[in-house]
N, C-alpha and C positions, 0 to 999 in steps of 0.2 A: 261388491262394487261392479259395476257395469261397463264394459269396453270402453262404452262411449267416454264414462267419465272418466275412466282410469288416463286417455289421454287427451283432455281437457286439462287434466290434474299437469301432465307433463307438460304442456304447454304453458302451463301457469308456473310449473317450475322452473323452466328453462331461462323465462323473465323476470325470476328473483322475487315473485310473487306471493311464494305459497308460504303458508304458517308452519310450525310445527306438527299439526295434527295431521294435515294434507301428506308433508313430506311424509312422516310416518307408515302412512296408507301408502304411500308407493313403495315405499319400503318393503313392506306385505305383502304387494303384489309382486314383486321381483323375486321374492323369499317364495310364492308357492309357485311360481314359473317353473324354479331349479330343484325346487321339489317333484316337480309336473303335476300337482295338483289341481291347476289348473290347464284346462283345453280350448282357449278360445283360437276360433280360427281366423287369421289375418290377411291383409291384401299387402300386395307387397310394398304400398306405402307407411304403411303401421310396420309392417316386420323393419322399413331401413329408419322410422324415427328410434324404436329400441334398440337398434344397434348403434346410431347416431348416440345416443343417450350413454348407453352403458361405454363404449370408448372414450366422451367424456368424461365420463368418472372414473374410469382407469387413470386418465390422464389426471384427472386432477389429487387421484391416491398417488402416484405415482411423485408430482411436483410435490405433496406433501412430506411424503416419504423422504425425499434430499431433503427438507427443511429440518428434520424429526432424527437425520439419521444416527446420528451419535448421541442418542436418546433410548437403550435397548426396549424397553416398555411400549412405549409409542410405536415403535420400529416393528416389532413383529405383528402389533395389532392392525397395521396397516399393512403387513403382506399377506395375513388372514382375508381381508378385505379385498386385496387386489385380486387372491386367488380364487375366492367368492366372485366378483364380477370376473373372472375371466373364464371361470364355470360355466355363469350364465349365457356371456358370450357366445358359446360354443353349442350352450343347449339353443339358443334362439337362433343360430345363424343353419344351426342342423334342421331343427325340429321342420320344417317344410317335406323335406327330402324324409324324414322316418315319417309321414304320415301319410306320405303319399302311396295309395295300394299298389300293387302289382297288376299291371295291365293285362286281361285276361283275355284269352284268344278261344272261339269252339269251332270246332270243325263237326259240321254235319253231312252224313251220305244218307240218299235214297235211297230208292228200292230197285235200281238199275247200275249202280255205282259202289265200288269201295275206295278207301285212300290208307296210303300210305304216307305216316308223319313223323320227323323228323324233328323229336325235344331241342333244349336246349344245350341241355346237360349231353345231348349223344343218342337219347334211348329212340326207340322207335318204335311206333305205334302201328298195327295194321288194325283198321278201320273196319269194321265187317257193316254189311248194308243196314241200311235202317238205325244206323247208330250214331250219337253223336259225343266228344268229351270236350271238356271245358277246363283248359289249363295256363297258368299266366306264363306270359313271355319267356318272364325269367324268374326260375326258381330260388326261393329264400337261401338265406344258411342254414337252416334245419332240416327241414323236410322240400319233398319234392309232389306237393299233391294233386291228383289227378280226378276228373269227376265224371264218371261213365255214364250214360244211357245204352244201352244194347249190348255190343258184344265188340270186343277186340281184343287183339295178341299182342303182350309186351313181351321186348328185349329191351331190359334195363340194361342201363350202365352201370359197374358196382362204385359205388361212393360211400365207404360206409359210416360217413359224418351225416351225411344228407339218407334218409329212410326216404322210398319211394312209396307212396299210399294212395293206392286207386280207391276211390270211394263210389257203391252203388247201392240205392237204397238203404243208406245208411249200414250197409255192409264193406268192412273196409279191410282189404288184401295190402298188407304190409312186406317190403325186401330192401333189399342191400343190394341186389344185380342177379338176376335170371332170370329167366323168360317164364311168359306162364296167360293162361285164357281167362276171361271173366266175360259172361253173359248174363244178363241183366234187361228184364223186360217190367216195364211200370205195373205193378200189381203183380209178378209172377215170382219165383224161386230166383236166389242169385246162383251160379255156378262160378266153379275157380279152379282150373287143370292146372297142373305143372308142367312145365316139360323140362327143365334142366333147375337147378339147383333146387332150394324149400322158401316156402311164403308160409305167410302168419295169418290167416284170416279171424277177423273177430269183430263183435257187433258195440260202438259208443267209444268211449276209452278202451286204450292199451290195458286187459288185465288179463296176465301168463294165465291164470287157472279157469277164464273163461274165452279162450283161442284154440286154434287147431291149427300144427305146423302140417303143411303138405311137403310130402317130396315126389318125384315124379312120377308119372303118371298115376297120381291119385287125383280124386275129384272132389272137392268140396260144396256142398248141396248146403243152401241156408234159406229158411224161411224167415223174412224179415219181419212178418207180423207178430209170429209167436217163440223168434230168437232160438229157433230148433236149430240145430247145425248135426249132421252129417257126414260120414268118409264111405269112400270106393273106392276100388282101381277100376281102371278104363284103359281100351284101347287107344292110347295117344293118337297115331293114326289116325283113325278111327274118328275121334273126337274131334277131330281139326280139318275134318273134310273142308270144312267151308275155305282153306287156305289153299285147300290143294289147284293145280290148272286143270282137273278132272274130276266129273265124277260120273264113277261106273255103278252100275246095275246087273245083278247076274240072276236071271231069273227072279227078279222080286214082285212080288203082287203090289197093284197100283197103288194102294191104300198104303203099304210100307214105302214104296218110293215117295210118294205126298209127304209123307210123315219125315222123312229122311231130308227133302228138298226143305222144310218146314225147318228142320234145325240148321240146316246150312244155309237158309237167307235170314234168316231173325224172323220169322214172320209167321201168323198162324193160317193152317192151311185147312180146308173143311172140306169134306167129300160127301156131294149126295147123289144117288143114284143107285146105289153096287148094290143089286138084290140076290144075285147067283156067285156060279165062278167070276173073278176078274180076271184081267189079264195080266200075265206073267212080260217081265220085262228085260232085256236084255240089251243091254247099248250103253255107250259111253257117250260122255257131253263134256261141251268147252265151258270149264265155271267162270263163266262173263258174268251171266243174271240169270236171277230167276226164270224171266221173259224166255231167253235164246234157249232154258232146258226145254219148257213148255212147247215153244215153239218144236223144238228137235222130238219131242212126245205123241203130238198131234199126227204124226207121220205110222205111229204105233195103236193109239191108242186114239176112238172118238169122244171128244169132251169139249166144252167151253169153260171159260173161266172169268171170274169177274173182280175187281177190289171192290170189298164192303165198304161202308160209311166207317165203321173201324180203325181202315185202314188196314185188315187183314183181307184174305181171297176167298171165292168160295169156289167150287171146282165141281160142276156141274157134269156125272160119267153116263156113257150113253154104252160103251161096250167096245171089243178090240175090231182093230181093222185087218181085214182079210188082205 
């Protein structure tokens, strides 16, 4: 039966109109509501005619009920009934508020910017550039999930009703509360550092025999095309340069520093030019941006530099400065 007509049907009820076969039908439809077999969506002048509706029938189970009561037969099948409509009641007066999603919030940073975000639940996110995650207001009774592009650093809160699940490229880092890295670039390998407590990495559904628990500073390497997964140790340090308010250089050839600035802004970086020796580098920098290292470089080293149509750089070396 069709919305429309189901209340046409009630209006035709309501004036003492309808046959038996009618009544019946609405019968039906009241029977797969509380079932929730049915999903129609309502405006909220249809949701107060069925609630108008179903409190009348309570009421008039109810005046039946005194007339019946020293009658036990009658008398319980009329509080089967009453508790039937007061089911429904409860499912139609909810059902608005359980269908409604979870308002979803993303924070995106450039290639000049990072942020720092603050969940609901407490945890906190550091943003690294070029990345963005997509997470609702406010998190379920279940789970707590999280949808990455690029790269950032979680400190969970531990909750261990609620599982935290950062999801990227369909690779998905599961915890209960401890901090830990996930990098993630469209098309490329996901990574997953720990740094205090163990995470569960694993690819579709939860299955123990196809996860990898990490504990700290291990790395987890996952290729999401062909479901390969991976372990290391790593220099945690080391690995989380891009947090630090510095980074130094000690003697490294230009081509390893590119490579290094490369993993600490999210971004791909390309060298052309270097036919002989390069030059060796030595200096420390304020990790604002990519920009201000470059900038602080140019004083060392002769190069230009430009953003591809990509969206990554290409880093055009000319030779060092005397």
């Amino acid at each position: 039966m069709e919305k429309e007509r189901f209340f046409e049907l009630l209006d035709k009820q309501a004036k003492g109109l309808t046959n038996q076969e009618e009544n019946r039908k609405i019968s039906d439809i009241f029977d797969r509501m509380q079932r929730r077999s049915l999903s129609w969506e309502m405006n909220e002048r249809e949701e107060q005619a069925i609630k108008s509706r179903i409190k009348r029938r309570i009421d008039v189970r109810l005046e039946e009920k005194r007339q019946v009561e020293f009658h036990p037969f009658p008398y319980w099948r009329m509080v089967a009934s009453i508790i039937f409509l007061l089911g429904l009641g409860y499912l139609i007066f909810n059902q608005s508020d359980k269908e409604v999603a979870p308002q979803l919030v993303e924070r995106i940073t450039g290639d000049r910017q990072k942020a720092v975000i603050t969940l609901q639940d407490g945890s906190v996110v550091h943003l690294n550039v070029n990345s963005s995650i997509l997470f609702p207001e406010e998190f379920g009774t279940d789970t707590r999930n999280i949808k990455l592009e690029g790269e950032a650093f979680f400190e969970v809160v531990p909750d261990k009703t609620r599982p935290f699940i950062v999801e990227s490229q369909g690779v998905k880092t599961r915890v209960l509360g401890t901090s830990f890295n996930v990098k993630s670039t469209t098309g490329n390998e996901v990574e997953v550092m720990v740094k205090t407590g163990k995470v569960a990495v694993f690819q579709g559904v939860v299955n123990e025999e196809q996860q990898l628990v990490l504990s700290p500073s291990q790395l987890a390497t996952v290729d999401p095309s062909n479901r390969e997964m991976s372990v290391q140790a790593v220099d945690m340090e080391d690995y989380l340069t891009w947090r630090s308010e510095n980074i130094a250089f000690d003697l490294a050839p230009f081509t390893e520093v590119m490579t290094r600035l490369s993993k600490v802004y999210n971004l791909d970086i390309r060298v052309e030019g270097i036919t002989g020796q390069e030059c060796l580098i030595k200096a420390t920098y304020s990790n604002r941006s990519l920009y201000s290292v470059l900038f602080g470089l140019k004083n060392l080293v002769d190069f230009d530099y430009e953003k591809t149509a990509d969206g990554n750089m290409l880093i055009r070396y000319r030779g060092c400065r005397n």
